[in-house]
LOPAGU-45567 format. One record per residue (C-alpha): chain; x, y, z. Coordinates in steps of 0.1 Angstrom, whole numbers, padded with zeros to 4 digits. Example, Ala and Ser with C-alpha at 12.3 -4.5 7.8 and 13.67 -1.06 7.14 Angstrom:
2
NODE  chaine     c1     c2     c3
NODE       A   0123  -0045   0078
NODE       A   0137  -0011   0071
END
This chain:
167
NODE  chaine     c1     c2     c3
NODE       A   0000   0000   0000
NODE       A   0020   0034  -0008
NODE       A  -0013   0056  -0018
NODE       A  -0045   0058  -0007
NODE       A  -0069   0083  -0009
NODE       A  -0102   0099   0005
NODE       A  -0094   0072   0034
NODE       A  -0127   0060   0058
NODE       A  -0104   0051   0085
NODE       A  -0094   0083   0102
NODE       A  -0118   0086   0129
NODE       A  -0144   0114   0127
NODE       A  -0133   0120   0165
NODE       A  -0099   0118   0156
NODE       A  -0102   0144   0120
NODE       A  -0079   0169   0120
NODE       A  -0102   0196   0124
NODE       A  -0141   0194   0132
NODE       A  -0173   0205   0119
NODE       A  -0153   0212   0087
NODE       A  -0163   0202   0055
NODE       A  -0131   0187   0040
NODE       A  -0123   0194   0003
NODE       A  -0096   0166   0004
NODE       A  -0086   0141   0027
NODE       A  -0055   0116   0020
NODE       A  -0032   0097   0041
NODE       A  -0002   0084   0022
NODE       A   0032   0065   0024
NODE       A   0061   0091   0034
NODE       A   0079   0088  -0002
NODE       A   0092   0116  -0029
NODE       A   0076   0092  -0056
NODE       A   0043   0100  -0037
NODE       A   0046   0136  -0043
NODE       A   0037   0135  -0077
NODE       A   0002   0124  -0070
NODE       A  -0003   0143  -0042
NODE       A   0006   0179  -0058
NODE       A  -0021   0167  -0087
NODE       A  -0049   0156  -0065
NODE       A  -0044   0191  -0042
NODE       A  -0041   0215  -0077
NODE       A  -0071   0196  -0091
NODE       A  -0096   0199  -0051
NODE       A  -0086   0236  -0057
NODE       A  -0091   0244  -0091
NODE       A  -0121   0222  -0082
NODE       A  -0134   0246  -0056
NODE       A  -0127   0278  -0078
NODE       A  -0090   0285  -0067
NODE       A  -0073   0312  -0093
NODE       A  -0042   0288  -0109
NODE       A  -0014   0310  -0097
NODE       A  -0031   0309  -0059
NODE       A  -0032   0269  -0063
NODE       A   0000   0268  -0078
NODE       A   0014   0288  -0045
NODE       A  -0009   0264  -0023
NODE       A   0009   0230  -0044
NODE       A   0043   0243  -0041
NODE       A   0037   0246   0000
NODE       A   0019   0213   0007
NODE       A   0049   0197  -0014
NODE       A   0078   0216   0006
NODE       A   0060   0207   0036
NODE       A   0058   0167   0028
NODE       A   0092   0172   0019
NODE       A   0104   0187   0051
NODE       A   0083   0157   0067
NODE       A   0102   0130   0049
NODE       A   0133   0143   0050
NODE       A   0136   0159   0085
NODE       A   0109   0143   0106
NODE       A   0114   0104   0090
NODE       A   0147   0112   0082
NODE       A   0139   0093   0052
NODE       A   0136   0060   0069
NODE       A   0102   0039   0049
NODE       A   0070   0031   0067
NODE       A   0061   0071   0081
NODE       A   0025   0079   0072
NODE       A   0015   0113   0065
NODE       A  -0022   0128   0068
NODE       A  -0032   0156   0043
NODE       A  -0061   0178   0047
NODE       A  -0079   0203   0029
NODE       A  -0108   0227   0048
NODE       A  -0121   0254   0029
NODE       A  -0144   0277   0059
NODE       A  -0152   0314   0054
NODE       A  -0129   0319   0025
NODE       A  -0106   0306   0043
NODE       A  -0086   0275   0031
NODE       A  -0067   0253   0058
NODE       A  -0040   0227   0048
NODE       A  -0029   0204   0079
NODE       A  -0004   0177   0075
NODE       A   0002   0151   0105
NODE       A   0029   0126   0109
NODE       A   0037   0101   0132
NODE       A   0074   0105   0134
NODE       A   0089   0116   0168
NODE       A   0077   0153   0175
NODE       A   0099   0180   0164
NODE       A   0107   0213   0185
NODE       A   0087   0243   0168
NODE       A   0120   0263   0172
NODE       A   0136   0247   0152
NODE       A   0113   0248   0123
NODE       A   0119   0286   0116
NODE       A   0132   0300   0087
NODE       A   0168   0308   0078
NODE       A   0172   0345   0064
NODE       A   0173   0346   0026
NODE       A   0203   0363   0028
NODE       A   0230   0352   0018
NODE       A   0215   0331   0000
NODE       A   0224   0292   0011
NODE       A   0209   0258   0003
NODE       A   0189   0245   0027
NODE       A   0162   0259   0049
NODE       A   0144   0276   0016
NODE       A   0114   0252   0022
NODE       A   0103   0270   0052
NODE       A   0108   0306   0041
NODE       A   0089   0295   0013
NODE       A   0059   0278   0033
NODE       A   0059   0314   0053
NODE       A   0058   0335   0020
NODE       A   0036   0317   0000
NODE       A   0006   0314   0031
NODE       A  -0007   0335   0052
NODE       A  -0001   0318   0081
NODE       A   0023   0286   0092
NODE       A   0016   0269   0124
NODE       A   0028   0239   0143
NODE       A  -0002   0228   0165
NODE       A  -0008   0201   0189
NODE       A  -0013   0169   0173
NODE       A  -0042   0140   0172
NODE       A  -0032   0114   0199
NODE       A  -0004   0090   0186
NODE       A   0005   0113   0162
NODE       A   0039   0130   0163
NODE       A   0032   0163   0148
NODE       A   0009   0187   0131
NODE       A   0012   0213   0104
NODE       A  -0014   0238   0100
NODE       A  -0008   0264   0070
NODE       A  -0040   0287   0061
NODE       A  -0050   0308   0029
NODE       A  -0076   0334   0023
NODE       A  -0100   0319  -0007
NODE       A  -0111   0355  -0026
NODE       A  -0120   0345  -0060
NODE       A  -0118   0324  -0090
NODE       A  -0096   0352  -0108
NODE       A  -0076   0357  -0078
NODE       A  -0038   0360  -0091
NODE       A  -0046   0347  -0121
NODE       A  -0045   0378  -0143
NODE       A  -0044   0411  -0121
NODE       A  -0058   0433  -0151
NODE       A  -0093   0410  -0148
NODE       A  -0091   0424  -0110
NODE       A  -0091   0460  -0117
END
């Protein structure tokens, strides 16, 4: 089993976040080759629920540095680690959370280095931070090791896609 989606066996007392109606909902092996599918299936929920392209593009591009951060730093690429991914869209307001089950991570240490001077490593998280409006590490679900809340204001379909169509 490395993909599944839509999964029925996430408790509902368990869901990330409650009384949410989910746009997406996927638990998934922790592998780069899983990626792939995951950045289509997120681009195609949001285009789905009338995300502007270059506002989905900037959603993708987060989710994947995220997962990446998760198999790299949190699973130190060892095989087995789950990940959860969730979409909520409430009040305009889209939330992506992403749990694994690796051993919990200290928050401090997930913070961004300074784009200047420029060096490799660390860009993930500066680009998380500039791409949504807000990045947060919350508590987790029980047996979970940690949790990844990143939020974006939904405006409209056109929404970055051509700013001349906006004014």
């Amino acid at each position: 089993m490395a993909f599944r989606a839509n999964i029925a066996n996430i408790d509902a007392n368990q869901r990330m976040m409650q009384n949410k109606d989910a746009l997406l909902t996927l638990q998934f092996e922790a592998y780069p080759h899983n990626l792939k599918e995951v950045r289509g299936l997120v681009c195609q929920h949001l285009k789905a629920a009338d995300f502007g392209r270059e506002v989905a593009d900037e959603v993708v591009l987060a989710v994947d540095e995220a997962c990446q951060n998760i198999i790299r730093h949190a699973y130190q690429s060892e095989q087995g680690g789950l990940i959860d991914l969730a979409l909520y869209l409430t009040n305009n307001t889209l939330s992506v959370e992403l749990v694994d089950y690796a051993q919990p991570c200290n928050p401090d240490c997930c913070v961004p280095k300074p784009r200047e001077p420029l060096q490799p490593g660390g860009l993930g998280l500066h680009f998380m931070n500039e791409l949504m409006d807000s990045v947060s590490y919350e508590k987790p679900p029980a047996g979970a090791g940690n949790r990844l809340v990143m939020t974006k204001t939904h405006n409209n379909k056109n929404s970055g896609n051509n700013k001349r169509n906006n004014e």
